[in-house]
N, C-alpha and C positions, 0 to 999 in steps of 0.2 A: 836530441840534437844539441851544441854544443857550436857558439861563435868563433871563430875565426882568433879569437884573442885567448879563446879557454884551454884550445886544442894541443897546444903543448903542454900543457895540466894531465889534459884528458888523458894524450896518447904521445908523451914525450916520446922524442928520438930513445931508438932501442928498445920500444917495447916490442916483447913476443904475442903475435897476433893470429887469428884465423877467421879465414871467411864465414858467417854466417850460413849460409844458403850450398857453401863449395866444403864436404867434407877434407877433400883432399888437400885442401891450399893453407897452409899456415906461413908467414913469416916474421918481419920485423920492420917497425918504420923508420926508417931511414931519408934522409937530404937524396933529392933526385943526384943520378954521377954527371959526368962531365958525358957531354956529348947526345946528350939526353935535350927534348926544350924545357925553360925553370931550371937550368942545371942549380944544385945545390935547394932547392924548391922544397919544403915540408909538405906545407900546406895550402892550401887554397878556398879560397870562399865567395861567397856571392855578393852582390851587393848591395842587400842587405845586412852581409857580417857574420851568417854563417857559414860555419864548414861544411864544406859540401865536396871534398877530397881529402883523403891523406896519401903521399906517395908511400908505399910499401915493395922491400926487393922481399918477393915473395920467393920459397927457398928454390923451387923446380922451375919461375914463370921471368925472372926478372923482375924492372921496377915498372909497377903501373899506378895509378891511382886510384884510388876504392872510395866510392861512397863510405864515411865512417858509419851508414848502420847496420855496412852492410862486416862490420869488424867488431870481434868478441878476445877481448884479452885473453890470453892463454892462462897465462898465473895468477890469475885475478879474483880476489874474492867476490865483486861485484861487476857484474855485467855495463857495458857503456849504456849511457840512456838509452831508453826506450823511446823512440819518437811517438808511437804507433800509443804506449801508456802515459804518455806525458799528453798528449791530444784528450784523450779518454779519462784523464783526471781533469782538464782545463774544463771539458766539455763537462766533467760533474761539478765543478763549482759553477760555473753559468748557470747550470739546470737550478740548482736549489740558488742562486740568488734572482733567477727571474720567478720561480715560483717565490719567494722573500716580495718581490715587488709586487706579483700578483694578487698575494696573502693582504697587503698593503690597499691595492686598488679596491678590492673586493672589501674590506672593513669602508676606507673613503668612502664605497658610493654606498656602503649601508648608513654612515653619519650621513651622507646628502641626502638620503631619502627620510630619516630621521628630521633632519632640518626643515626639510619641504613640509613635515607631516605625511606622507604620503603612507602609512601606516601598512595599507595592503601591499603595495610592494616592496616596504621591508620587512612584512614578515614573510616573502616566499622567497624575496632574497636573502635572509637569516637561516630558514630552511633550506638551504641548497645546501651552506657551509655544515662543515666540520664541527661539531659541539665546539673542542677544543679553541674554537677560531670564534665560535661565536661570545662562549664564555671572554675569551680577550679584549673582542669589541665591549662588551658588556661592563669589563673593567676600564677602557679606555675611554667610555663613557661614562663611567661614574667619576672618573677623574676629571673631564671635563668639564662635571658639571660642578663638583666640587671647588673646582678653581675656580670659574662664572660667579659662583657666590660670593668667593673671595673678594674678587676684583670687584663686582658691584658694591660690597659692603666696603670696601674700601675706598670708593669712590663717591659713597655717604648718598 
């Protein structure tokens, strides 16, 4: 997808175009004609801002408006965005930064259990994690306690 302000970038006037989904339909985008409603009209968008139409006089059908995803450049070295793959990237950065936070929660409440003393249930919640994750807490608490020193001795 692609705003309302990008769409002449995207899909300037004159580009050669064909439907995705319609073998048979290719044409060009073009200004809706006179007599048409938007006479002179490109494009359209929602209120949010994006495009969510291009007018195209398609070569056998006239001028209608098409969902731009549902439009594949004719001469085009690259395909117009992918809605359906830009979702499906966004949705992988969320996955690894909520696992990032949960990696996070998971060390937290092993230093809380550490803190409390509570020995027995951080070693079965030490055991659950990942070596790899355990080792890191292991470094992040020697760093801790490294610093502690610091600050005590330095505070005489």
């Amino acid at each position: 997808m692609f705003t309302i302000e990008q769409a002449p970038e995207v899909l300037p006037v004159g580009t050669r175009v064909r439907h995705r989904y319609r073998d048979d339909w290719a044409g060009t985008v073009a200004p809706r004609p006179e007599g048409k409603s938007r006479t002179g009209q490109v494009y359209d968008g929602d209120v949010s801002g994006w495009c969510v139409a291009v007018n195209v006089e398609w070569d056998d059908r006239g001028h209608l408006w098409t969902n731009p995803r549902e439009l594949a450049k004719l001469d085009a070295e690259a395909p117009l965005p992918d809605v359906f793959q830009m979702m499906a990237e966004g949705l992988t950065r969320f996955s690894e930064g909520f696992a990032l936070v949960q990696r996070t929660m998971q060390a937290s409440g092993a230093m809380g259990l550490a803190y409390r003393g509570d020995l027995d249930q951080l070693r079965a919640a030490l055991a659950e994690l990942p070596a790899e994750q355990v080792r890191e807490i292991s470094a992040a608490a020697a760093l801790l306690a490294s610093t502690a020193d610091e600050v005590l001795t330095d505070a005489g």
